[in-house]
C-alpha positions as CSV (number, residue, x, y, z in Angstrom):
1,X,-54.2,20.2,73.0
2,X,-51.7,17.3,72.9
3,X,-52.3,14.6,70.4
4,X,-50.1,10.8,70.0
5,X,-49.7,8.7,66.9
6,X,-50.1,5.2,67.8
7,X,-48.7,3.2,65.2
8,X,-49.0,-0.9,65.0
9,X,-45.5,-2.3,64.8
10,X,-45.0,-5.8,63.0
11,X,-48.1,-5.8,60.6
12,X,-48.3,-8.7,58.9
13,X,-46.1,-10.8,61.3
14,X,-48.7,-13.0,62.5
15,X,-52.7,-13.2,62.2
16,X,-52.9,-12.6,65.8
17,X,-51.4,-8.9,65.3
18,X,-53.3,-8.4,62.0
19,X,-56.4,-9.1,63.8
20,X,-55.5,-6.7,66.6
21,X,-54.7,-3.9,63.8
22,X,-58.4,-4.4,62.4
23,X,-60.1,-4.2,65.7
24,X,-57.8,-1.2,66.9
25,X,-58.4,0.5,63.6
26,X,-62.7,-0.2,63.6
27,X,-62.7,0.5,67.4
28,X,-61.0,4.0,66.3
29,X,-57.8,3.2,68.5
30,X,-55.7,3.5,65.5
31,X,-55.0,4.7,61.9
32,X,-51.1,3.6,61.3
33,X,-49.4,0.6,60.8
34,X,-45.9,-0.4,59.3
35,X,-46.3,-3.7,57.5
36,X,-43.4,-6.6,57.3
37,X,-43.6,-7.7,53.5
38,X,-41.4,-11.0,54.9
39,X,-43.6,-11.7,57.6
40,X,-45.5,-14.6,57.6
41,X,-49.0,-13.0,57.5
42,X,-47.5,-10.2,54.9
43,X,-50.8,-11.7,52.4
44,X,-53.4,-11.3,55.1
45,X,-52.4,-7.8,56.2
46,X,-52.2,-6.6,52.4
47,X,-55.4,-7.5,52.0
48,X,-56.6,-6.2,55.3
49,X,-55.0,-3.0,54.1
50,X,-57.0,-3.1,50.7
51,X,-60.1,-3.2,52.5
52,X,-59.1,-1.0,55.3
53,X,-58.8,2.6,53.7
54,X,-58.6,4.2,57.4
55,X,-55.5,2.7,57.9
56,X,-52.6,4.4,56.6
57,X,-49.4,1.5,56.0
58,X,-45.3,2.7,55.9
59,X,-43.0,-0.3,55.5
60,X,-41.6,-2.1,58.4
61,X,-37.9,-2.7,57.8
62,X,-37.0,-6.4,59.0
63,X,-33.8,-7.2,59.2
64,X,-34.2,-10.1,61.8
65,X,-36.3,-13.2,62.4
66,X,-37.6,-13.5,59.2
67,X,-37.5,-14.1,55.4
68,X,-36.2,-11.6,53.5
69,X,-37.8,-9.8,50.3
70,X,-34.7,-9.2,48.6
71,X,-32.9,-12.9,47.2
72,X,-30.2,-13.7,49.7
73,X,-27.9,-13.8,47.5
74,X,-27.8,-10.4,47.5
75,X,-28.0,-9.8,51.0
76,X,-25.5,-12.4,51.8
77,X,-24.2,-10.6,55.2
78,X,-27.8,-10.4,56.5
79,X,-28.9,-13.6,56.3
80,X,-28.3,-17.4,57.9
81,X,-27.1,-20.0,55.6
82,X,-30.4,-21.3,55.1
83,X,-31.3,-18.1,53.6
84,X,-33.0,-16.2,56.3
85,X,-32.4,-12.9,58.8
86,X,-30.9,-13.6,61.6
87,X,-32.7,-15.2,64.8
88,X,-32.6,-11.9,66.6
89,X,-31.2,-8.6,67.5
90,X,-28.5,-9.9,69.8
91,X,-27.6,-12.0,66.7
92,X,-27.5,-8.9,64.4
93,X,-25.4,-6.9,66.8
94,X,-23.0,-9.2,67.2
95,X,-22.4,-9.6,62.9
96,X,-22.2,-6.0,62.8
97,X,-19.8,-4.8,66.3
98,X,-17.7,-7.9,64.5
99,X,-17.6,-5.8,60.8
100,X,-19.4,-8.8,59.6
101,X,-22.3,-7.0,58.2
102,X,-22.3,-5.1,55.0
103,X,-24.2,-1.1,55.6
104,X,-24.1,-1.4,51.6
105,X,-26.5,-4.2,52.0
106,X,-28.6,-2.6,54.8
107,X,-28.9,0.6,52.6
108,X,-30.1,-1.3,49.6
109,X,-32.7,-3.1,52.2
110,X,-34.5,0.1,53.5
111,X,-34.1,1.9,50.3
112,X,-36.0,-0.7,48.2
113,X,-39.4,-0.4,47.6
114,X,-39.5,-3.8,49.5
115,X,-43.5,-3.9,49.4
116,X,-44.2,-3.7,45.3
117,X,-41.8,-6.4,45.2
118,X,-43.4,-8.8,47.9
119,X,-46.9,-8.3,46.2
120,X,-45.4,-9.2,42.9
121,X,-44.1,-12.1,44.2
122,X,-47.1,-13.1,46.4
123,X,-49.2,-15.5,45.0
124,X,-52.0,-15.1,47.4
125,X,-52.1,-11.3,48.0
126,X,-55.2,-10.0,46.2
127,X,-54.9,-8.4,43.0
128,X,-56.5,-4.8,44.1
129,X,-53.6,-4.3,46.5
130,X,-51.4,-2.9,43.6
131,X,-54.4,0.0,43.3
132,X,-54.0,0.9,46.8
133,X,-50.7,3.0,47.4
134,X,-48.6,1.8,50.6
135,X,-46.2,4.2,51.4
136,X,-42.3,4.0,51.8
C-alpha cells in the first residue's frame, strides 16, 4: 500500500496557519509541521506544539520575508538594512545570481539550532516548551 506525508509548511507564520495545523492534526489529516522560529506567530505555534504531542515539528528555514533568529549583524548579506530577510524570493535570487549573498552565512543559518535560540529569547513562549524536543 502507498502511503504520503503531509507536512504543514510555515508553522508559526501566522495564527491563521497555526490554527489550520491544530485542526488538521485533531481531524487526523496530519502529524508534521516545520515551524518558522521568526515568524510572527513562532510563540503561539510553540505552545501549540507543547500541547500537541501528535505532532511531530522539524525547523523551517526562513531566509525571506521575515525576522531573522540570528542578530543581523551576523547575517549582514541576508538581510534589508532595517534588519530583516529580504521581501521575497525574487529578492533573494537576485542578491545571490549577483554574488551578493554570503553561502557562509546561509550555512551558519540552517546549521544553527535556530529554535532553542528563538525560545530563549521569546518572552511569551511557555516555559514547558524547552521539555518538549523539536527536531533539527
Amino acid at each position: 500500500m502507498k502511503q504520503i506525508i503531509i507536512n504543514a509548511d510555515d508553522f508559526g507564520r501566522h495564527v491563521l496557519i497555526n490554527r489550520a495545523v491544530e485542526t488538521a492534526v485533531q481531524e487526523g489529516m496530519l502529524r508534521s509541521a516545520t515551524i518558522m522560529a521568526g515568524g510572527a506567530a513562532f510563540a503561539d505555534a510553540a505552545e501549540l506544539a507543547v500541547r500537541t504531542p501528535a505532532l511531530g515539528v522539524g525547523i523551517h528555514l526562513t531566509l525571506v520575508d521575515a525576522a531573522p533568529v540570528l542578530p543581523p549583524a551576523e547575517i549582514p548579506t541576508l538581510v534589508t538594512e532595517e534588519g530583516r530577510f529580504l521581501p521575497d524570493h525574487t529578492a533573494l535570487t537576485v542578491r545571490v545570481l549577483r554574488g551578493m549573498v554570503s553561502m557562509d552565512e546561509v550555512r551558519r543559518r540552517a546549521s544553527a539550532r535556530r529554535t532553542s535560540t528563538a525560545i530563549s529569547t521569546c518572552t511569551s513562549c511557555p516555559a514547558s516548551l524547552t521539555s518538549r524536543s523539536i527536531s533539527a
